[in-house]
N, C-alpha and C positions, 0 to 999 in steps of 0.2 A: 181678096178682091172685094167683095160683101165690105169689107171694113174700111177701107178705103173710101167706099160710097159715104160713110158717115160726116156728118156735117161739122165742123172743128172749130166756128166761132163761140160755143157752149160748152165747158167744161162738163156741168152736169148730166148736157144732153148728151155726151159721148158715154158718159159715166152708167146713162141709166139705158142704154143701147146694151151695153155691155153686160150690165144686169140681167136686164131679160134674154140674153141671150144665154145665159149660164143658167136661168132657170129653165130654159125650155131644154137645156138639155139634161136636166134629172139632178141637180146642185138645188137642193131647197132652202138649207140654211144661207141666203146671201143679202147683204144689206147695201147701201151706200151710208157711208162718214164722210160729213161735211165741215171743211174748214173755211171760215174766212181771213185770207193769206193777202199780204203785201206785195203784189207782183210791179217787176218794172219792164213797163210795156213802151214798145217803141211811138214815137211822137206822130203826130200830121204829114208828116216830112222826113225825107232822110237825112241822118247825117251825111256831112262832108266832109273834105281837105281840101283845100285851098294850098297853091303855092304863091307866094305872093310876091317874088319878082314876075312873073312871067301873069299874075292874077286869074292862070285857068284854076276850076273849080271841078273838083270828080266827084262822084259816089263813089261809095265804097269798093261795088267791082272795077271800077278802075275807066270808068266810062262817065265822059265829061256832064258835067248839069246842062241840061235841056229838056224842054217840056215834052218832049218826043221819047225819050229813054225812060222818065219818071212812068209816064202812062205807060210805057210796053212793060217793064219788069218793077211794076209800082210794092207790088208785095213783096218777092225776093229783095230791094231795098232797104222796106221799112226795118223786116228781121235780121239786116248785118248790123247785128247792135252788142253790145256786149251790156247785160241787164246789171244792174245795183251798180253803174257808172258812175262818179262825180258829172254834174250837167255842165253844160255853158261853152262859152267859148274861148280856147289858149290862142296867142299868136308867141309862136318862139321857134328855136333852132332845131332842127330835126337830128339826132343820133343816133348812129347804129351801133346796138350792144350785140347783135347777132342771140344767141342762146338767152341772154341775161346771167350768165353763173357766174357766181363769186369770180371768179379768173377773168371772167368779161367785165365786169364791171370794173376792178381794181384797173384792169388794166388802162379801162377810158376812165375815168377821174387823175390818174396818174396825169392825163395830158388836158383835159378839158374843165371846166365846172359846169356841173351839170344842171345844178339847180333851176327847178322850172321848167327845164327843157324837154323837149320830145322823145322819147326813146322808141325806134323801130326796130322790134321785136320780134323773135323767131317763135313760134308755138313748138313744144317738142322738149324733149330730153329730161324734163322735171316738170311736177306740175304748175300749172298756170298760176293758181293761187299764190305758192311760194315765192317764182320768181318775180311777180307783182309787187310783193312783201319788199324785197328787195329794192327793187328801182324807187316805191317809197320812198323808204329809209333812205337811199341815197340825196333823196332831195328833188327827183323828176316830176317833172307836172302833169305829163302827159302818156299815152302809149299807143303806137299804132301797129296791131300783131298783123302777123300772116303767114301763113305754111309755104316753105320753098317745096317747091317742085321737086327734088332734088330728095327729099324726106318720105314721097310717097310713093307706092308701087306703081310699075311702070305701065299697068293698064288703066291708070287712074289719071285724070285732067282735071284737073279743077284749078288752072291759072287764069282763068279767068273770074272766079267766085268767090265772094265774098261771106262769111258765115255769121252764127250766133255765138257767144259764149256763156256763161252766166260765171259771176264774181259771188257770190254766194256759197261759199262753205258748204250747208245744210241746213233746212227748214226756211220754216216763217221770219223774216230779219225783223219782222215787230215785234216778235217772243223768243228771244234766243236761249235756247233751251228749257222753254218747256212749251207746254202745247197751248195754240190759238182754239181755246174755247171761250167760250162765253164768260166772262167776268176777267178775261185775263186779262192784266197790264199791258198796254201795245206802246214799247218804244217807237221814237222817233229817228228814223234810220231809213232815210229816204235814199242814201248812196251808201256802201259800205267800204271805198276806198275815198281818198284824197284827190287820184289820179284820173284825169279825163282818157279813158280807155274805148279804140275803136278797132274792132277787126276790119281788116282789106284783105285783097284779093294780090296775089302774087301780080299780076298783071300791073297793079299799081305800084307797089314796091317796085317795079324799076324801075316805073315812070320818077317815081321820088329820087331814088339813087339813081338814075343817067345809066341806065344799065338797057343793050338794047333788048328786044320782045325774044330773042332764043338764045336760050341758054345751055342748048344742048350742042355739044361736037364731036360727031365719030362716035354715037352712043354711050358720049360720056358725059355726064351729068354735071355742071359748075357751079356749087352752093351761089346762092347770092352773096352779094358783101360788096359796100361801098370802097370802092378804091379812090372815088375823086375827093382832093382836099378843099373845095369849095364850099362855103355855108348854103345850106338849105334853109329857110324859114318857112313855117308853113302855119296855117291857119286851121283847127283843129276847132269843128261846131258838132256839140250833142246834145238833141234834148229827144230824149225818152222822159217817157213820164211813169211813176209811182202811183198803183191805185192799187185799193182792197177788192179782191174778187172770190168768189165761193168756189172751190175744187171741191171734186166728189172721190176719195177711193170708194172701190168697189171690194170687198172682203168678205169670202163665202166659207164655209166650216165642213168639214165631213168629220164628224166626230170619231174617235177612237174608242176601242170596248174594250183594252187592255188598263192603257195609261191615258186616259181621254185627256188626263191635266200636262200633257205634253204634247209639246206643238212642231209641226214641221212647217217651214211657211216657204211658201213658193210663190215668187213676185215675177209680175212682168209692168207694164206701164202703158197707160193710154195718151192718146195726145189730146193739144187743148190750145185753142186762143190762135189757129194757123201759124203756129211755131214750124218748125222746120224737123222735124222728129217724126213725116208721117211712115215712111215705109218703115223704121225698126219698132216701132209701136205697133204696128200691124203684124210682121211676122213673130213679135213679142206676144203679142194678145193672141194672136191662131194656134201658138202652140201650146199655149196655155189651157186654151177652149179645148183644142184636140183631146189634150190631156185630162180635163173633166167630164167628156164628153166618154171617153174608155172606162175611167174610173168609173163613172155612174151605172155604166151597165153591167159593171159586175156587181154595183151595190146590188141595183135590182135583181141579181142572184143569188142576196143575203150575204155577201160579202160588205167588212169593213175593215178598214185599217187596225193597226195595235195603239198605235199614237193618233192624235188629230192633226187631219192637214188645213191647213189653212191657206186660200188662195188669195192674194194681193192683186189687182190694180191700181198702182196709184197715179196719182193726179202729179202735175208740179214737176216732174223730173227735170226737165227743159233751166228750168229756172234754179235749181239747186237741192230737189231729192225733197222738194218742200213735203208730200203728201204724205212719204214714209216717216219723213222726221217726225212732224204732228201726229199722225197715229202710235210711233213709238213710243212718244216722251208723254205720250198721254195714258198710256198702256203703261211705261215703263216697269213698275213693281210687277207686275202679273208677267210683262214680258222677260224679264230679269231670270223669275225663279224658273218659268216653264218653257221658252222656247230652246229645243235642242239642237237646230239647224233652218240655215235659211237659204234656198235654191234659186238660183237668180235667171232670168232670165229678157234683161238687160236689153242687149240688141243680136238676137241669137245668127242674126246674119247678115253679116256685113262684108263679107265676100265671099268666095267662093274656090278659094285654093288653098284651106289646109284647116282640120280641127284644129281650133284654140281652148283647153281644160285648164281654168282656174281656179284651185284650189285652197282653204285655209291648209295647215299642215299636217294636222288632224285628219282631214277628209281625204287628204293627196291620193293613197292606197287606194280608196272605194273608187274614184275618179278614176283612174288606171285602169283598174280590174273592170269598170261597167264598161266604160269605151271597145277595151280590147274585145268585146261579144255584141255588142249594139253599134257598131258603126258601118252603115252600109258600105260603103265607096272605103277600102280599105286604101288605097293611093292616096286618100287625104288627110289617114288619121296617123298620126304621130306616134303610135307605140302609148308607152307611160311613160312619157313627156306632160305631165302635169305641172303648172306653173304655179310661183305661190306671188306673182304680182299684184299689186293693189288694183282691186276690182271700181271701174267704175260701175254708176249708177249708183240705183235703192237700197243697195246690199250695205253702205259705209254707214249708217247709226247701226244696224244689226252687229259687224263686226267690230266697229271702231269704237260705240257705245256700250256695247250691250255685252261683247268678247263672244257670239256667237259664230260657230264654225260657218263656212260660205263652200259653196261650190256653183260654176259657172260653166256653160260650153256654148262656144260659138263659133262661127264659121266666118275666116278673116282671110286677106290678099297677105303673101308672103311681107313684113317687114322690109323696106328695103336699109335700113340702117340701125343704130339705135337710137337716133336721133328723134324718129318713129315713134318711140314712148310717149303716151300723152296726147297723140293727136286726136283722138278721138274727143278729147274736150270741146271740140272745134263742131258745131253742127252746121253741116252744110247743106242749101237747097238741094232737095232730091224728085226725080222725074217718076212721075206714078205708074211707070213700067220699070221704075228700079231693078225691084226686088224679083219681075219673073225675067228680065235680063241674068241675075244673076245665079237663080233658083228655078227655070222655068220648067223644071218634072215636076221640083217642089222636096224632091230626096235631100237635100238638105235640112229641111225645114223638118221632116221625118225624122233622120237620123237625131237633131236637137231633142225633138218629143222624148223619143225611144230613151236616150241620154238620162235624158231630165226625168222621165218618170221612173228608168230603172234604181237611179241613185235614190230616188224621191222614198219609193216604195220599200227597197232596204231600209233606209234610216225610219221609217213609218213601222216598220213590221220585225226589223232584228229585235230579239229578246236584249239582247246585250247591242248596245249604241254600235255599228262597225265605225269607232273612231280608233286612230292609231298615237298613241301618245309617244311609242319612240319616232317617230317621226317629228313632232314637236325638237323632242333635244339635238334630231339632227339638224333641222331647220337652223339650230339656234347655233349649234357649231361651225356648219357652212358659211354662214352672214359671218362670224368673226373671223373665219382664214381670209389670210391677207392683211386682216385689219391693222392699221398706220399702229395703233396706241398698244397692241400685243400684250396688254397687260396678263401677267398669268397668271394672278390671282381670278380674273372674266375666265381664263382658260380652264382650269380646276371646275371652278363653278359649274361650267356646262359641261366639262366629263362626267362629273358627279351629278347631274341630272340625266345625261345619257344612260349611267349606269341604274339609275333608278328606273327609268323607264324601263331599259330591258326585262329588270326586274318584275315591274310592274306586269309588262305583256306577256311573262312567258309565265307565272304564279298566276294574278289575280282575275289574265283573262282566260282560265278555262272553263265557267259560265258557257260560252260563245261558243264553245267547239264541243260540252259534253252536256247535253242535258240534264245529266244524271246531276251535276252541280249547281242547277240553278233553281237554288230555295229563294223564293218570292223576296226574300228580304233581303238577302245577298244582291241578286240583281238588282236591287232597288238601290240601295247603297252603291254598287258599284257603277250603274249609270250614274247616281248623281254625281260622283268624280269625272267620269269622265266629258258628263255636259259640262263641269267646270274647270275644263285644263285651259281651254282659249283665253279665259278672265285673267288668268294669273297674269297674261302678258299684254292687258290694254296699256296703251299711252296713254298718260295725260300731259295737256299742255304739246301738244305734237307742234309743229312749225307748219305756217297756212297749207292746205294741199297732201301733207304729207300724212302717213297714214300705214295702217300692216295690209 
């Protein structure tokens, strides 16, 4: 509640709230890092769509231009933007690819040419960035997304709202891949696609496709989808604008008296600029606090960790992970050799029917084993159901860049499809009684701390790293069954690294189970292996979006 009061048009002012408020509670090593970052901020005005047979005009939620609507929801407006947008204005034919997947598209190019044209787009089922990628290539001008109804849990509404997205990869788009510090080269990368891209509000997508305002019959749900063969044109206007502005993370230390040169880092994220991110910023930042706030008072009982923890705020998320990128790539060498694990804490509550544990493959095990003893409300937790899906948020240069292990828990509304993947790319206006609608004991919010600090504090304080490396070869086995290309020479391969692992854990990790084996030197040697099983398996060159 307290953080919510905080004022949001001042990145730093949020930043330096934040600060002292981890100083006052017993965190003395904490500083702010400042970057100045290329942000794309929404214009004077909001964007529109125009249909231009009939020349009515809407905003984005789907509610016609008039100076009466602008003034009542002038800020929820301005943020239905999608940032690093191509600007200007299109006039062309509007299409619907539904998903945008390879199978969607082949299929309209088969009948249409699409070049220049509009594509009305579903959010969901792959990430945004990719399928973007896509409708480029194919030659489209434009994109107007929006979530069906249809995609999200059934205690959820939001056809009437219009959201944010950001096009943005990762980092500062002035310094792509490396850090915005002082003397550094800042390209000229005011859009980062071709395409004039605008989120709408399901409400308006029917209005565009002729479809009427309920889509439900007999509690059954009817995806959207253009059935009429008539031309739509429509008139596609955006101007957000491109400025440099200063973010602050927040980064405090509680150093280690074992292995002080090894790091555990534990991220959450503050909001900035009246983006649209303020309640999981808030339950992000209180569990965090929580979390140092316990820690400190056993410091002050001469307790310290074995490893150093390191606590994150960062700045930028909203916009494309900017604060973690530039802290990381500015770090990178030091982050490379020493960080062992990084604990995310993302948006730890975003609903309120069922734990969500995601895990690199590595960490899958400790995830399992901490839940099954720290989860209050046992009717909501999943057993060791631990998931190894691509984490949004901070956590993607740690794991994507760096191959450090990730683990994540949060509290989400049941999936109603798979379609459902990915929606969260979507930030939607949220009412600042959110979060005690959905949390209002706040055991939730609990259960996450209890989570987070019990996984936190193993990997801080085991002698021997709790990573599990045959978990690694199984991960790698599983993704190939089924696979179209059945090569069996890939098949071989990852038996023989299964077999190796087994090996591996049931020899070299008895350090871990008998004290009597752990000579200073040995476990030194044998964490360093295994802080280095994740590296073996970065991508490079991934396709937009896509990622481990």
């Amino acid at each position: 509640r307290d953080l919510l009061q905080f004022p949001t048009e001042d990145d730093v002012g949020v930043a330096t709230k934040i600060l002292v408020q981890w100083r006052s509670q017993g965190l003395e090593d904490v500083r702010l890092v400042n970057y100045s970052v290329l942000l794309d901020l929404p214009g004077s005005s909001s964007n529109t769509v125009t249909l231009k047979n009939s020349g009515e005009c809407f905003y984005p939620n789907g509610q016609q231009c008039n100076r009466e609507t602008k003034t009542l929801h002038s800020q929820d407006l301005l943020y239905s933007y999608a940032a690093y947008s191509a600007k200007g204005t299109l006039e062309a034919e509007l299409v619907d690819v539904q998903y945008g997947t390879v199978a969607d598209l082949i299929r309209i190019q088969a009948i249409t040419n699409v070049t220049k044209k509009i594509a009305l787009l579903k959010l969901g089922q792959s990430p945004l960035l990719y399928k973007l990628s896509l409708l480029e290539d194919a030659g489209f001008g434009g994109v107007l997304l929006y979530v069906d109804p249809c995609d999200l849990p059934k205690t959820t509404d939001l056809t009437d709202k219009a959201f944010m997205v950001s096009l943005n990869g990762g980092g500062d788009p002035s310094t792509p891949g490396y850090a915005s510090i002082d003397g550094s080269y800042r390209q000229n990368r005011l859009n980062l696609t071709t395409l004039l891209v605008q989120p709408i509000s399901a409400v308006l997508a029917k209005k565009l496709i002729s479809l009427p305002e309920d889509t439900v019959q007999k509690d059954r749900c009817i995806p959207l989808q253009w059935s009429a063969a008539g031309k739509k044109i429509i008139s596609l206007n955006i101007q957000s604008v491109t400025t440099y502005k200063t973010i602050s993370n927040v980064i405090g230390y509680l150093k280690g008296t074992v292995f002080p040169d090894r790091y555990v880092i534990i991220g959450s994220h503050h909001n900035s600029l009246n983006t649209y991110s303020g309640q999981e910023w808030a339950s992000s930042t209180a569990v965090i606090t929580a979390f140092i706030q316990a820690l400190t008072l056993k410091v002050k009982k001469g307790w310290r960790p074995d490893r150093t923890i390191v606590f994150c705020s960062w700045a930028g998320t909203v916009f494309g992970n900017i604060g973690s990128y530039e802290w990381a790539e500015d770090l990178k060498g030091v982050l490379q050799r020493n960080v062992v694990a990084y604990i995310s804490l993302h948006n730890p509550v975003r609903g309120n029917s069922t734990l969500h544990p995601v895990a690199s493959p590595s960490l899958q095990q400790l995830a399992a084993e901490s839940q099954s003893f720290k989860c209050v409300d046992k009717t909501r937790c999943p057993g060791s159901n631990v998931s190894s899906v691509q984490i949004q948020g901070d956590s993607d240069y740690f794991i994507n860049h760096l191959g450090v292990p990730v683990t994540q828990f949060s509290y989400e509304d049941i999936k109603t499809s798979e379609n459902s993947s990915f929606l969260s790319e979507a930030l939607f206006p949220v009412h600042m009684t959110k979060t005690e609608e959905l949390d209002p004991s706040f055991s939730l919010h609990e259960t996450i701390a209890k989570l987070t600090g019990q996984v936190t504090l193993q990997i801080a304080n085991e002698p021997v790293l709790p990573f599990n490396a045959l978990d690694i070869a199984l991960e790698v086995q599983n993704s190939l069954k089924g696979d179209e290309a059945d090569i069996p020479q890939l098949l071989a391969v990852a038996s023989r690294l299964r077999d190796t692992a087994e090996l591996f854990q049931s020899d070299e990790m008895r350090p871990a189970n008998d004290p009597k084996e752990r000579a200073p030197i040995r476990v030194r040697m044998l964490n360093d292996v295994l802080q280095s099983l994740e590296k073996s398996f970065l991508i490079h060159r991934a396709p937009p979006g896509l990622y481990r």
